[in-house]
N, C-alpha and C positions, 0 to 999 in steps of 0.2 A: 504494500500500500504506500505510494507518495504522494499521497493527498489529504494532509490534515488542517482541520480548521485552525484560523489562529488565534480569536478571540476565544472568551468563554462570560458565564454569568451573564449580568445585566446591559452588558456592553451590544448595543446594537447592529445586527448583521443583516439585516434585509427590511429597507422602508422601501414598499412598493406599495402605491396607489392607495398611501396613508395609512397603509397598515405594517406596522412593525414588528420585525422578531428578531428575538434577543438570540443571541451564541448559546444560549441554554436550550431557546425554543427550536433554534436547527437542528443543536447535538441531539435535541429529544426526539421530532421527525426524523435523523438519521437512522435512530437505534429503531425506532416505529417502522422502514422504509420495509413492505414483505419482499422477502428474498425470493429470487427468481433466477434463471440461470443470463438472461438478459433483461437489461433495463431499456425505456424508452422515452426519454425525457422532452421529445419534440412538440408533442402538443398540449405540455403542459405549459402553466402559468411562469413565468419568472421565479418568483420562490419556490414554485414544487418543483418546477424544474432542475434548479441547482442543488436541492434537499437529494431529488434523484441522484445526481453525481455524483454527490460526495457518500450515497450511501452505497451506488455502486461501486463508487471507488475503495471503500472497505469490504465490499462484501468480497471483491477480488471478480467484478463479473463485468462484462462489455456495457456501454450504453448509449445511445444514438441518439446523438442532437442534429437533428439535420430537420430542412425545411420540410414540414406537413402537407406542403402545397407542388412539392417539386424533391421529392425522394431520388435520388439518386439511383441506379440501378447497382446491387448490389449480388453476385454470384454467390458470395461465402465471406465469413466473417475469418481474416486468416488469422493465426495461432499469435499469441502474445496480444491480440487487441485489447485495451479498453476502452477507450476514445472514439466511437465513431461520427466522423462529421462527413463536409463535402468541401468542394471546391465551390465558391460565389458564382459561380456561371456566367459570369460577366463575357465572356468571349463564346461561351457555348451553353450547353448543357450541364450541371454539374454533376462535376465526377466523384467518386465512391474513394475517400481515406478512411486508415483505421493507423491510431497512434499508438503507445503504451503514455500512462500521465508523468514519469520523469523526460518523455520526449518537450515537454512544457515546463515542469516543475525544477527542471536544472537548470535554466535559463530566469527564471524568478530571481535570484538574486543579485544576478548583473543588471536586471530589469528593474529591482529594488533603487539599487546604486544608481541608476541612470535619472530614472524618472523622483525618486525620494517620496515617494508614497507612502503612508505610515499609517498607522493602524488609528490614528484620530483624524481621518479624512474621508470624504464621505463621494463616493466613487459614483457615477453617472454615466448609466449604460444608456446609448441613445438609439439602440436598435436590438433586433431578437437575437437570443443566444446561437441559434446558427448559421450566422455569421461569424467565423470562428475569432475574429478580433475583439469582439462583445463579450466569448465565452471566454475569454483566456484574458480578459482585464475584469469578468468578474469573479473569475475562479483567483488568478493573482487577489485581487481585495481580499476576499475571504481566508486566503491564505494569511496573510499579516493583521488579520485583526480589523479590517476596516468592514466601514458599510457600504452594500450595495445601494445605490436607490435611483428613481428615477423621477425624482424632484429637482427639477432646475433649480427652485430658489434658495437651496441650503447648500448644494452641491460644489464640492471644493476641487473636484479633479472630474476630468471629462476624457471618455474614450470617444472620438467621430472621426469621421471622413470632412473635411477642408467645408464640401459642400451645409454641414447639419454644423459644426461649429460658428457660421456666419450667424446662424439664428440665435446661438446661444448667449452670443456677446450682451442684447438687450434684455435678455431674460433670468441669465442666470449670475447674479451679483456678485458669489463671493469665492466665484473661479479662482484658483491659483494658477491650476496647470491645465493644459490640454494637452495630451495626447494623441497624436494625427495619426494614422495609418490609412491604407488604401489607396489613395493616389497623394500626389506629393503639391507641397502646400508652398503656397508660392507666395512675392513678393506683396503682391497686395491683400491677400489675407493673414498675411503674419500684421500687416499695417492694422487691419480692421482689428485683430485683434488687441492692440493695443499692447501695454506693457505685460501681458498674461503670461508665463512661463511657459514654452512650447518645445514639447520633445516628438521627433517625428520619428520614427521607427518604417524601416524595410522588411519586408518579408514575404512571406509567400505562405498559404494554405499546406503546402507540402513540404516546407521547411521552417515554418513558427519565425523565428527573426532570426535576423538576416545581419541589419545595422540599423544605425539608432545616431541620434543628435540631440545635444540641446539647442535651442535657440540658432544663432546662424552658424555654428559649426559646420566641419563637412560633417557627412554621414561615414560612420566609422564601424568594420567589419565587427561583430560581437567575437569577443573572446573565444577560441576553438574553432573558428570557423574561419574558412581557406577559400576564397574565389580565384577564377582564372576569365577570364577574354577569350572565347574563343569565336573567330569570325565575326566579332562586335557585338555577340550575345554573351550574357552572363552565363558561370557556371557557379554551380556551391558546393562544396561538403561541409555537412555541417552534422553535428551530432544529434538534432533536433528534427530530424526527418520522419514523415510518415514511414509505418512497416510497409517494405516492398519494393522499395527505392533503390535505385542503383546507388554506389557509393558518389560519383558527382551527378547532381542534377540541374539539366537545361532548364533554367523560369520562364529563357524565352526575350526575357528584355534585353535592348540594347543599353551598353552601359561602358563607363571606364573607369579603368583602376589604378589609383594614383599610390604612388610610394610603399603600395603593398596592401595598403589597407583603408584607404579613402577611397569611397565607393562615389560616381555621379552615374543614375540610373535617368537615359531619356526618354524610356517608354517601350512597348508592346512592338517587340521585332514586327510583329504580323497586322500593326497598326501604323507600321510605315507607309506611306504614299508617298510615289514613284513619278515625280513631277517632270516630263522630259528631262530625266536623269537627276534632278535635285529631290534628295529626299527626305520628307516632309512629315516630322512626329506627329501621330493623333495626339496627343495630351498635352504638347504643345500650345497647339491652337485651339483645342479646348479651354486651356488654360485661360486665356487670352480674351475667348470669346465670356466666359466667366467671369471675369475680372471688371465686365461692364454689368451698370445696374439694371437690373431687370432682367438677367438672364441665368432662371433657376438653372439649366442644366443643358449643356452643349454635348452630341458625339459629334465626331468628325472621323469619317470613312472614305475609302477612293473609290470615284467612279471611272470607270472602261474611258478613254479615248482614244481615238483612230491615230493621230499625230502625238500626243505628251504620252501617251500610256495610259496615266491616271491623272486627275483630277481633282481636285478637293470639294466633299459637299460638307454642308452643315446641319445638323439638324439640333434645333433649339424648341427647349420648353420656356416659357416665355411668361413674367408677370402681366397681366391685363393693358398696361400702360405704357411697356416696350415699346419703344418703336424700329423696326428692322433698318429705317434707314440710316439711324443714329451707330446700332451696333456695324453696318458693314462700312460705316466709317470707321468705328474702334478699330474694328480688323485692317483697316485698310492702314492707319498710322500706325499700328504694334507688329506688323508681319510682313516677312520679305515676299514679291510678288506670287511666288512660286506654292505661297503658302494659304492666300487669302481663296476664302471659297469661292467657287465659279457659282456651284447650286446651293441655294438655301431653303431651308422646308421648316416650317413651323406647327409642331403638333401638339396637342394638350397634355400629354403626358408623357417621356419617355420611360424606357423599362428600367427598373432598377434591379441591383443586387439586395441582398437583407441588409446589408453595412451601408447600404444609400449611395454603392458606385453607380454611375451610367452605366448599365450594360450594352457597352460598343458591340458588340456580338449578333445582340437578339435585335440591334435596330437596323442591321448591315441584313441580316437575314430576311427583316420585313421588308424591306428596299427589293432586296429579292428576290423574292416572293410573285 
């Protein structure tokens, strides 16, 4: 078993939707949890859900937090599993991981050190636990004694994506730190956020973290872990891998490695677009397109041409008061020509992952369709 609560007694482990339980009231559900030879924590609540965990994770039995609405396809649960999640689907379907909980729990203490999260801070999970970055910053809380909750107005530390932190600046008062993961947080959202402590952490679904920053550091490899460059995609070995994995694993992004261990990642090898030979990062010009107000959420994908190859479109979720002609101005002064969209689509909703990524994937699929 390496998964123990860190609190105990009256000290608070779970405010959700104003209802409170204490390190006593978990440990009591734990010992209550009936044993099974698998658990299934996906369509429970938040607190029963992680009550699940931790009682699987003592009973010594599997348990699957994965999306209720988009199950993964799953053959066999292989030997050593406890942890079963998925991959965000943001690029596709998601796919089927099974971890053991020290592939997590031995990276907590450098994750301790990095971020300084403490057992009187009150941690704010802003999306479902299968999104494995939601469950592995409220599994870390509970491990050091702190509280999970999902009350913006008391909340002193925040796990989000760049996107779900914008909202939290005017809501949630007594932030210290944010914690970024999912896609990478950039010059004008480090601004919006003001002077708020921001550690941005790398990683991947199949490898848990990767590298980590405070503030405007580089991003620096986590301790035990060894990247290489190969053909301007990352590779990793890293101690933190799902079971099944080859010992180095492709993520897939394009990236560079500086002095050994300064990681700059520019995005989704396979969301590069191929502009008559200049080639042109989706998250990029996402970024960028973001970065203007009124624009909840940008992908950016290549389309087919006869003479460049590919082409840039955009497709943007948009507040009510946007106006398109203002943004293809922004685009037009923040990006080189070869980068600013030819086609732009505006649609009500884009698809999302559970962590609140754009899923670039399933809106390049609709396209075509």
């Amino acid at each position: 078993m390496n998964l123990l609560l860190g609190g105990s007694g009256s000290q608070p482990a779970i405010d959700w939707h104003g209802t409170v339980l204490t390190y006593a009231d978990v440990e009591r559900e734990v010992r209550r949890w009936p044993h099974a030879p698998m658990h299934d924590a996906s369509a429970l609540s938040v607190p029963e859900a992680l009550v699940c965990v931790f009682a699987a994770a003592r009973q010594g039995v599997p348990v699957h937090v994965e999306d209720p609405a988009a199950r993964p396809e799953r053959a066999d649960v292989p030997s050593g599993a406890e942890l079963l999640v998925a991959t965000s689907g943001s690029t596709g379907r998601p796919r089927p991981l099974a971890r053991t909980w020290r592939s997590w729990t031995d990276s907590f203490a450098e994750f301790t050190n990095i971020t300084e999260i403490g057992a009187s801070d009150r941690v704010l999970v802003t999306g479902p636990l299968h999104a494995t970055m939601h469950l592995f910053g409220a599994v870390h809380a509970l491990t050091l004694g702190a509280c999970v909750t999902d009350n913006e107005l008391d909340a002193t530390v925040a796990h989000a994506v760049p996107s779900v932190l914008r909202t939290l600046v005017e809501h949630a008062p007594h932030l210290r730190l944010a914690v970024v993961a999912g896609t990478a947080l950039r010059g004008g959202a480090e601004q919006l956020l003001g002077g708020m402590d921001i550690v941005e952490y790398y990683g991947a679904a199949e490898l848990s973290l990767v590298a980590a920053r405070r503030g405007a550091q580089p991003l620096r490899l986590l301790r035990g872990i060894d990247a290489e460059i190969r053909g301007g995609l990352l590779w990793v070995r890293s101690p933190y891998t799902v079971l099944g994995t080859d010992e180095w694993v492709g993520v897939g992004d394009l990236a560079e490695l500086h002095e050994g261990r300064e990681l700059v990642v520019f995005g989704r090898g396979s969301a590069a677009v191929n502009v008559g030979g200049t080639t042109v990062i989706a998250e990029d010009v996402e970024q960028i397109l973001e970065s203007f107000p009124g624009v909840r959420g940008a992908a950016v994908i290549g389309t087919p041409h006869d003479v460049l190859g590919e082409t840039v479109t955009a497709v943007l979720e948009l507040d009510p008061d946007a106006e398109l002609a203002a943004i293809k101005a922004h685009a037009r002064s923040g990006l080189v020509k070869e980068a600013i969209p030819r086609r732009w689509m505006i649609v009500e909703t884009l698809p999302r992952t559970g962590s609140g990524k754009v899923a670039r994937g399933r809106v390049k699929d609709s396209l075509n369709d």
